[in-house]
C-alpha positions in Angstrom: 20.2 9.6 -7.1 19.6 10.8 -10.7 18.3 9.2 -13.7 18.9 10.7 -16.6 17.4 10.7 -20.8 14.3 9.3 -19.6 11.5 9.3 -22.0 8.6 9.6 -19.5 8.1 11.7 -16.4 8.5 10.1 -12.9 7.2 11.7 -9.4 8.9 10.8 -5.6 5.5 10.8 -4.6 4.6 11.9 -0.7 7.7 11.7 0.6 8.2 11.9 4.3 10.6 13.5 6.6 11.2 12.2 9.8 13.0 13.7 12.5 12.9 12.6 16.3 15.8 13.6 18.7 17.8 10.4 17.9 17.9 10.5 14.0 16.5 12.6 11.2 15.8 12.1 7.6 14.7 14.9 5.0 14.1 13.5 1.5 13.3 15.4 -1.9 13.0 14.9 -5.2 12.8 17.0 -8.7 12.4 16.2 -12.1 12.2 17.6 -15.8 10.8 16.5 -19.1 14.2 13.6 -19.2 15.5 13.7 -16.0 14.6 12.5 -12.1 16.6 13.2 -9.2 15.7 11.9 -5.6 17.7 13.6 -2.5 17.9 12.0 0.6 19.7 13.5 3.6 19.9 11.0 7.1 22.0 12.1 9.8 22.2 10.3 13.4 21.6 12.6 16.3 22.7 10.9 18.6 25.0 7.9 20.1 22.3 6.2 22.0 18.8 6.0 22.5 17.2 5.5 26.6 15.1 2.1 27.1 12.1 3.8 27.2 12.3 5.7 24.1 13.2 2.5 22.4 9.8 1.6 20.7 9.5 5.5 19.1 12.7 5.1 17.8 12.2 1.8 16.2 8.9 3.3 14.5 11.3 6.2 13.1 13.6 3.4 12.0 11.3 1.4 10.5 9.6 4.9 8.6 13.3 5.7 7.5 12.9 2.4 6.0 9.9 2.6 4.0 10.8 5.9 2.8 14.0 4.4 1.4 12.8 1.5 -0.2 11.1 3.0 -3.7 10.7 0.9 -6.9 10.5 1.7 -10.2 10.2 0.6 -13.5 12.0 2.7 -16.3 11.3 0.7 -19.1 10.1 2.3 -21.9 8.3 0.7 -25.1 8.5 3.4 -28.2 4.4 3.6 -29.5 4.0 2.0 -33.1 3.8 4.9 -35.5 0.4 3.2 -36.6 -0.7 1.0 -34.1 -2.5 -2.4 -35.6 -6.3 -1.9 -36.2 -5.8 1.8 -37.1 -5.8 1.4 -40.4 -9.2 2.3 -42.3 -7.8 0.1 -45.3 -7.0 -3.2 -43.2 -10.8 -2.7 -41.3 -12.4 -2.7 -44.5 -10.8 -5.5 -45.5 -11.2 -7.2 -42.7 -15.4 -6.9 -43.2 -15.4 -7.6 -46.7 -13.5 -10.8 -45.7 -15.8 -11.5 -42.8 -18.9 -10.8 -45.5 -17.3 -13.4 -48.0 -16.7 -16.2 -45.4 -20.2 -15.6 -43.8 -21.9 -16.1 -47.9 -19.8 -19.0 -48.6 -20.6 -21.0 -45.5 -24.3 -19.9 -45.5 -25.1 -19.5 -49.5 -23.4 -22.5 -50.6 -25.3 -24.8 -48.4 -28.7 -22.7 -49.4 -27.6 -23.2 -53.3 -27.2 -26.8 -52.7 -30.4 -27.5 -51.0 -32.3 -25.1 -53.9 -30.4 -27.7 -56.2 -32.2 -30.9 -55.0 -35.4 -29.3 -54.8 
């Protein structure tokens, strides 16, 4: 499997080979700055499997299975070229608007009661 013109890097993580005398998986995986490949190789060893090897080789089956069931998200969400808040104008503004609210809900009820006096 390859994915190509990505725009972030992607690891296979630990990936796990598993090989008993009745079936055998080898699994690898590459990648560059845009591209992510995964390799997986399973091949049957043999036709059947004796009754009392049965519960080994339902563990390998079920670790074939887990190695082969991966997930991932390739989404990718460009960064703003100036993220919101960044900007040294808009924080200044924002205080000097904060400032002015705080004096008109606190000095205009001060002025008034100074009035009545």
């Amino acid at each position: 499997m390859t994915v190509r013109n990505l725009k972030a890097r992607f690891s296979g993580g630990q990936m796990k080979s598993v090989v008993t005398p009745y079936l055998s998986l080898t699994s690898s995986w590459s990648n560059t700055p845009t591209t992510f490949e995964v390799q997986w190789d399973f091949r049957t060893l043999a036709t059947q499997v004796p009754a009392k090897a049965i519960s080994d080789y339902l563990k390998s089956v079920k670790d074939v299975g887990d190695n082969l069931d991966w997930t991932y998200d390739f989404t990718y969400q460009d960064v703003p070229a100036d993220p919101p808040g960044s900007d040294p104008d808009r924080s200044q503004q924002q205080v000097i608007t904060g400032v002015l609210l705080v004096s008109i809900f606190i000095g205009v009820p001060l002025l008034m009661a100074f009035r009545r006096r």
